[in-house]
C-alpha positions in Angstrom: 17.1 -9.9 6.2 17.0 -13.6 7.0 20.1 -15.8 5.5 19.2 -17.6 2.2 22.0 -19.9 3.4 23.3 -20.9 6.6 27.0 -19.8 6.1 29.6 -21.3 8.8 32.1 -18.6 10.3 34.5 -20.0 7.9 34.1 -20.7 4.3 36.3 -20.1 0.8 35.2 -17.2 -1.6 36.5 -18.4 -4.9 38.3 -16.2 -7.5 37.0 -17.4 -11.0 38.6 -14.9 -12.5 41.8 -17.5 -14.3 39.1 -19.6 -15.1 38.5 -23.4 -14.0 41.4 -25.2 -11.6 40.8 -29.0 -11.9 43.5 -29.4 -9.6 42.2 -27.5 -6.5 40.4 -29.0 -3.6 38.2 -26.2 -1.2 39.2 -26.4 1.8 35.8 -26.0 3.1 32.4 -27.7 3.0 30.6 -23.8 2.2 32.6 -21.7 -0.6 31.3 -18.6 -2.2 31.5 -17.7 -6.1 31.2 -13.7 -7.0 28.7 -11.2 -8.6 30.0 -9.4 -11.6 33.1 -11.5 -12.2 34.9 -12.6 -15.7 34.8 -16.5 -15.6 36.9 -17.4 -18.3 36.3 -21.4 -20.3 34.3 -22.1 -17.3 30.4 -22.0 -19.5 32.1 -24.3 -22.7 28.2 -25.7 -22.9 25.8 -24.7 -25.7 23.6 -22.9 -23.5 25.9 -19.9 -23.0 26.6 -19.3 -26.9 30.3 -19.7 -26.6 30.5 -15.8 -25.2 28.9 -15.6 -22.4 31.5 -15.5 -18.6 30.3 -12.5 -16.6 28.4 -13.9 -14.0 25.8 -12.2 -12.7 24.2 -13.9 -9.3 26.5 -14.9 -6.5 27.1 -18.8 -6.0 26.8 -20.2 -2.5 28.6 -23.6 -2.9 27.1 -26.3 0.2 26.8 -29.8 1.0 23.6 -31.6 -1.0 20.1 -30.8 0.8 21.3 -27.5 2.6 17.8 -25.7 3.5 17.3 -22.4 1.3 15.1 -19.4 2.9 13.2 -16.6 1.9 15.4 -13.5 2.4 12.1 -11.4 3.1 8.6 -11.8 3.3 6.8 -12.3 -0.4 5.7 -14.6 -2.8 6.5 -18.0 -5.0 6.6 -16.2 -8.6 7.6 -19.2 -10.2 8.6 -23.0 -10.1 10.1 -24.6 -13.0 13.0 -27.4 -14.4 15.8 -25.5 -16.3 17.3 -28.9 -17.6 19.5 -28.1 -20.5 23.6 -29.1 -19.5 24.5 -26.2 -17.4 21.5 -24.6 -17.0 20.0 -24.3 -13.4 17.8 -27.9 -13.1 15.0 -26.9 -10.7 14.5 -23.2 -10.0 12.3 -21.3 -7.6 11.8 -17.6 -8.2 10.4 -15.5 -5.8 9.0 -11.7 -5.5 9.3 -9.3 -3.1 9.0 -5.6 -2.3 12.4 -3.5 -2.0 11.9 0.2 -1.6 8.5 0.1 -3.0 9.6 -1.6 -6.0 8.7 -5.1 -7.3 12.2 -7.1 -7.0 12.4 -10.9 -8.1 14.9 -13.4 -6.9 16.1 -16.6 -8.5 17.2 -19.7 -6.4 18.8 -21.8 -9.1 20.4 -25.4 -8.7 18.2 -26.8 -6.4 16.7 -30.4 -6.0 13.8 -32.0 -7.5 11.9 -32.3 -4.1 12.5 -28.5 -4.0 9.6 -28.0 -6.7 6.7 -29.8 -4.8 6.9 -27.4 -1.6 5.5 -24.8 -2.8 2.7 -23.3 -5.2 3.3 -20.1 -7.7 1.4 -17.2 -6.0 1.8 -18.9 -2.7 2.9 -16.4 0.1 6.3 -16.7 2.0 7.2 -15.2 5.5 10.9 -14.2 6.1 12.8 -17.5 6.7 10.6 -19.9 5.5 12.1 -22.5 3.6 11.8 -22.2 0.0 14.3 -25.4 -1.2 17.1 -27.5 -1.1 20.7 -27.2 -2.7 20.6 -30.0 -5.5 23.3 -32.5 -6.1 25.2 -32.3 -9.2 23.0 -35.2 -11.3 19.9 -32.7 -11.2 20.9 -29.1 -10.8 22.6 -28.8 -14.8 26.0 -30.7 -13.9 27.4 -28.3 -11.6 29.1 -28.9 -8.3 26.6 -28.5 -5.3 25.7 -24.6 -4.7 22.7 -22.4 -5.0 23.0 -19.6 -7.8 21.3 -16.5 -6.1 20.6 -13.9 -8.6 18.5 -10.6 -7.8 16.3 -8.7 -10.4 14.4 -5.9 -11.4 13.0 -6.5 -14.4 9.9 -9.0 -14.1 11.2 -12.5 -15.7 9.3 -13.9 -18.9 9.0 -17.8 -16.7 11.6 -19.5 -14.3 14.7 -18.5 -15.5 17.4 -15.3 -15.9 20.1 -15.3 -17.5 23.0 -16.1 -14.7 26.1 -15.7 -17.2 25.4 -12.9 -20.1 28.3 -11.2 -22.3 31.0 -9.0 -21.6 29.3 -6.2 -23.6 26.2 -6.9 -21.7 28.1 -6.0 -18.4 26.5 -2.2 -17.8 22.8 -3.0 -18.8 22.9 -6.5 -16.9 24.3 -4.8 -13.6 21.4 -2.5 -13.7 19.0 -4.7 -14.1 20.4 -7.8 -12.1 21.3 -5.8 -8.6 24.1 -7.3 -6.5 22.9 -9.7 -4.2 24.7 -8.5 -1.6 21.7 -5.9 -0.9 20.4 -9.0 0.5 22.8 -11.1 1.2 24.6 -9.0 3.2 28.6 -8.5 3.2 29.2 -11.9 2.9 33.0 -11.4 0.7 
């Protein structure tokens, strides 16, 4: 598998888990936010309902304009703007094949130029770059990262749901793999 991100030899993996620390500073430019992890008061906007903290992708905080690349050969499934506050701003999901099933991964929080590279239905080689980590103005208010979320079930346009409920947790680990299939061991 080809990196989606560059990651230096050294970089923070985050414990969300107490929720949001306004007083902490990363230590390093490249941090990493876990797959299936409580996130307590950190999704207070509209869009997540008020109940929704279990996050469901794996966050790959960067500097603004860090290249993003296709994992594994496949296709652009979708390109789209998820612009609500604390949503993804502009998304790319792609579509592969994983053990002869179909297997769809969203790159969410990227930047606007991001949407003009490529095409839906466009083919994608192994490293090619798909996009750009976005800065906070456009990727729905969040820090610079990449939300990298895997999924098995086909997705209705450009967009999963990165956060879902607690009582959600069994179905949405089923059908939203760990990204670390992928990704590799990379916490």
């Amino acid at each position: 598998m080809h990196p989606v991100i560059k990651l230096p030899d050294k970089y923070w993996v985050f414990d969300f888990t107490k929720g949001p620390d306004t007083t902490f500073s990363c230590p390093y430019p490249y941090s990493i936010g876990r797959y299936d992890e409580i996130r307590p008061d950190m999704y207070t906007h509209e869009l997540f309902e008020g109940e929704r903290d279990l996050h469901v992708g794996i966050d790959i905080g960067t500097p603004v304009n860090e290249p993003v690349f296709a994992f594994q050969d496949g296709e652009i499934f979708d390109i789209g703007l998820n612009d609500e506050p604390g949503s993804y701003g502009p998304t790319v999901i792609t579509q592969h094949q994983w053990d002869g099933k179909k297997l769809w991964a969203l790159h969410g929080h990227l930047s606007m130029e991001s949407l003009q590279l490529f095409e839906p239905g466009q083919r994608i080689k192994s490293g090619d770059c798909i996009g750009y980590v976005g800065s906070k103005e456009v990727n729905g208010g969040w820090e610079p990262h990449l939300h990298f979320q895997l999924s098995w079930k086909k997705p209705e346009n450009c967009d999963l749901p990165g956060v879902v409920r607690r009582d959600e947790r069994t179905d949405s680990l089923a059908m939203y793999p760990d990204p670390r299939m992928v990704l590799g061991e990379i916490y």
